[in-house]
MARKOL-38816 format. One record per residue: x, y, z of N, C-alpha, C, O in turn; residue in three letters. Coordinates in pm, whole numbers, plus 50000, padded with zeros to 5 digits. Layout:
N
XYZXYZXYZXYZAla...
END
This chain:
150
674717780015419674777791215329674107803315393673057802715457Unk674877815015366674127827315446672617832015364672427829015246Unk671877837615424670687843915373670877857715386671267863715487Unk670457863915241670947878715209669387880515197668457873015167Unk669537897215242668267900415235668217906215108667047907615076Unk668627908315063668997916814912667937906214809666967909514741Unk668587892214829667897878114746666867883314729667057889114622Unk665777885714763664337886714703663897902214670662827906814628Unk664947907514700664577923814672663767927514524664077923114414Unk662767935714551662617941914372663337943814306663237941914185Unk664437948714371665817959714292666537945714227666927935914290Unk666587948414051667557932914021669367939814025670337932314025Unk669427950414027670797954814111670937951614207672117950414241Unk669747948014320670217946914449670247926414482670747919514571Unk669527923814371669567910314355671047907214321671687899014387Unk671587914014215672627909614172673927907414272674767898414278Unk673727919414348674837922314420674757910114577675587908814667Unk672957900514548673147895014647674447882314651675117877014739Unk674337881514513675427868914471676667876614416677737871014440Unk676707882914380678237893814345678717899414460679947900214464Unk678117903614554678577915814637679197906914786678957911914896Unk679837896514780680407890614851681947894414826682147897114708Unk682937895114898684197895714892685227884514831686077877514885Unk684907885314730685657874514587685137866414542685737856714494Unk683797867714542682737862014431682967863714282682937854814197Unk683187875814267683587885214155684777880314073684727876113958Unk686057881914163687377873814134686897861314101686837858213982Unk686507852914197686397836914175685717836314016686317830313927Unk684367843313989683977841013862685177847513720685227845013599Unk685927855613799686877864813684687997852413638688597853013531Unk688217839713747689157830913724688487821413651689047816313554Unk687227817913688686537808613611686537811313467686887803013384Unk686057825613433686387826813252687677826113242688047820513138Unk688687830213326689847827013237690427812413251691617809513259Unk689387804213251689647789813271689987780813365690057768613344Unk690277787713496690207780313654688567772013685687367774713678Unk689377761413719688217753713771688117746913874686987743313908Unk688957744113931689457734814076689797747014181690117758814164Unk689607739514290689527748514441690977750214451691207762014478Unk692087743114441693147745814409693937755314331695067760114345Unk692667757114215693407771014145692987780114194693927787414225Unk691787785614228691087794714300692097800114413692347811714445Unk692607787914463693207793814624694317803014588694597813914636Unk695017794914474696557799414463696227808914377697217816014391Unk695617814014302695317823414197694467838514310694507850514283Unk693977833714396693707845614493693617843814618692967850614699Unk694377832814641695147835014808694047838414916694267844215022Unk692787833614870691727831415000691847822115091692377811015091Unk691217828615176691387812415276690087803415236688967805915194Unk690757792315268690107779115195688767775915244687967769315179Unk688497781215372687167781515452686247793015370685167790315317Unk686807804915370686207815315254685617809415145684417807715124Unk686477806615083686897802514929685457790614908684647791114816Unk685467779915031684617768214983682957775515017681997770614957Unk682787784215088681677795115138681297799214993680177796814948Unk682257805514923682017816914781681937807814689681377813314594Unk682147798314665682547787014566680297781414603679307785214541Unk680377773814697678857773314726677707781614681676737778314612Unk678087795114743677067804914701677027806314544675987803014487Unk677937810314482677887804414371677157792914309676247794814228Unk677577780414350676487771814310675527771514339674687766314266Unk675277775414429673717774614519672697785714376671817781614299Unk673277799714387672837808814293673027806514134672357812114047Unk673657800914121673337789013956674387802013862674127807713757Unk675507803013944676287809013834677617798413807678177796013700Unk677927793013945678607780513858677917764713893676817763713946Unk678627754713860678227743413907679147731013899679607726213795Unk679297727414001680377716914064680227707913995679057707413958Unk680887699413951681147688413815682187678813933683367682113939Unk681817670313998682877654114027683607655313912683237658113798Unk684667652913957686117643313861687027633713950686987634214073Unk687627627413898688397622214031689807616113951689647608213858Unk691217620413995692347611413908692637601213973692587600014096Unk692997592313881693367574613939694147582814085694587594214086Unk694137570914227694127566014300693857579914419694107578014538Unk693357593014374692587600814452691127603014468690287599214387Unk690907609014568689367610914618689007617414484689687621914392Unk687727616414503686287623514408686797635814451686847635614574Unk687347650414389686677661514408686017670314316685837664014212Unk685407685914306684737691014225686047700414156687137704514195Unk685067701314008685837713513956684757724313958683747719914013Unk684597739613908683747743013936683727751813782684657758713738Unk682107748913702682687756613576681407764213555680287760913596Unk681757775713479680437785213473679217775313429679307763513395Unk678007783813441677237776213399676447795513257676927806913252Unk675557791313200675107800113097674827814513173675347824713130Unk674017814613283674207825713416675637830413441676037842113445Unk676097823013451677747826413528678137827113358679087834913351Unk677997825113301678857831913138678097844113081678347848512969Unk677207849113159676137860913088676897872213189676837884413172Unk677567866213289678417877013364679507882613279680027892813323Unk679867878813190681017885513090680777899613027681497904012937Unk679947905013070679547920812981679737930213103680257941313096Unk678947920813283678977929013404680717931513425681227942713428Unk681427919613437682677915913485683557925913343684517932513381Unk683217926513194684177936913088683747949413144684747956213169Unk682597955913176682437967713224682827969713361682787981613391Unk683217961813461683927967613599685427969713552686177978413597Unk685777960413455687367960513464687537971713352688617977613362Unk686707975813246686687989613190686767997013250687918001413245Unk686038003413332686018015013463687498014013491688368022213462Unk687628001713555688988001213655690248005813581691118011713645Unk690418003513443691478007113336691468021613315692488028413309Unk690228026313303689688045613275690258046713381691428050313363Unk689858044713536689728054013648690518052113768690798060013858Unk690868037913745691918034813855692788026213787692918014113806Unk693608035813674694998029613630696208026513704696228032113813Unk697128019913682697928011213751699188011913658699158007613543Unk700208017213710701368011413571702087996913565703157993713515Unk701177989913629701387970013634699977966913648699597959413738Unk699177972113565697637963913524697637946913515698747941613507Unk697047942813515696697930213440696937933213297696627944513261Unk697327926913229696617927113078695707919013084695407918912965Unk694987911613135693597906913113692747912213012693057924113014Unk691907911012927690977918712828690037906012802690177894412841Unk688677914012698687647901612668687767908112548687887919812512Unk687687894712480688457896512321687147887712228686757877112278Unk686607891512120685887881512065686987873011984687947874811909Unk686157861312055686997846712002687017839611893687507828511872Unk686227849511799686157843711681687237852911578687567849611464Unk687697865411653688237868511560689647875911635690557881411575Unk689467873811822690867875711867690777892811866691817897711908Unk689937900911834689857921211876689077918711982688037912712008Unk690287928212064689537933712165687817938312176687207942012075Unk687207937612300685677942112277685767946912408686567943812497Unk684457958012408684397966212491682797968112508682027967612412Unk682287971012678680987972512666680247982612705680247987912816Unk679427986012583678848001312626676858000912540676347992412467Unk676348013012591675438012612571674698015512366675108023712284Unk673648005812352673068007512276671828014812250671058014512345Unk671378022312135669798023512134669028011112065669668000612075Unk668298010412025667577998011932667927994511831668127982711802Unk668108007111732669098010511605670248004611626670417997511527Unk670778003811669672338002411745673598008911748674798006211738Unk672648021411771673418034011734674088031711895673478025611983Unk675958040111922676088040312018675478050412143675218060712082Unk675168052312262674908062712370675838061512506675788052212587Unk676748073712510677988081412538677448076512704676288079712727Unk678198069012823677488068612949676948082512995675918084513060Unk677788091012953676968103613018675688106212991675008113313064Unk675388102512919673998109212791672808097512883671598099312885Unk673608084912957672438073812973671948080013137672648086813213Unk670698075913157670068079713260669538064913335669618055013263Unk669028063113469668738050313569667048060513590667088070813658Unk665878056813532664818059513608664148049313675664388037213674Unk662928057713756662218040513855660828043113780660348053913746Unk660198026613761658978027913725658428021513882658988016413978Unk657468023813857656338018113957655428013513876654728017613783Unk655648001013954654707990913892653227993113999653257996714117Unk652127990113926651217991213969650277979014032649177981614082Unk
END
């Protein structure tokens, strides 16, 4: 498994991106919510190469967003499926807000219809910022400051 220097950074953006910011980490977890779980679907669902694929699939587990589960069907080998784990399902707000952007800013007239829908009641949901109240705040209006810790 590679060692990112990012991994221990202060920055938890720069943490994040140590396990996101791989080239189809992102995808691989975007297939996992929509219910892919085998290295087989992964491949054919985004056409990585399989040496890649078992690399990003690892890091992943290694970083505890998914985790390999044995199965095995009568008269084949043991292999893994790979299914989120509560980490890798807390990615559903990062992963609705990239593909928000991508719908605003880099429209497509053959999008995905992909969407994250609450499942209890099947409407669309969308993710944006709160105050405490739970009043909404417009992205423009939100600001990124640094504290220093002492």
């Amino acid at each position: 498994m590679r060692v990112d220097p990012w991994f221990d950074n202060p920055c938890p953006i720069a943490r994040t991106m140590s396990v996101l910011g791989q080239r189809w980490a992102v995808l691989i977890v975007r297939e996992a919510m929509l219910g892919r779980s085998r290295f087989s679907e992964f491949r054919e669902r985004l056409g990585v190469a399989p040496d890649v694929l078992s690399a990003r699939l690892a890091e992943l587990v290694a970083a505890g967003v998914l985790e390999a589960v044995d199965y095995q069907r009568p008269g084949d080998r043991t292999r893994s499926r790979y299914v989120l784990t509560d980490a890798g399902r807390d990615l559903a707000p990062v992963l609705a807000a990239m593909g928000q952007w991508g719908h605003v800013h880099l429209s497509r007239p053959r999008s995905s219809g992909n969407r994250f829908i609450d499942t209890v009641t099947g409407e669309p949901v969308s993710v944006g910022f709160r105050r405490r109240d739970g009043s909404s705040v417009r992205p423009a209006d939100v600001g990124l400051v640094e504290r220093h810790h002492g």
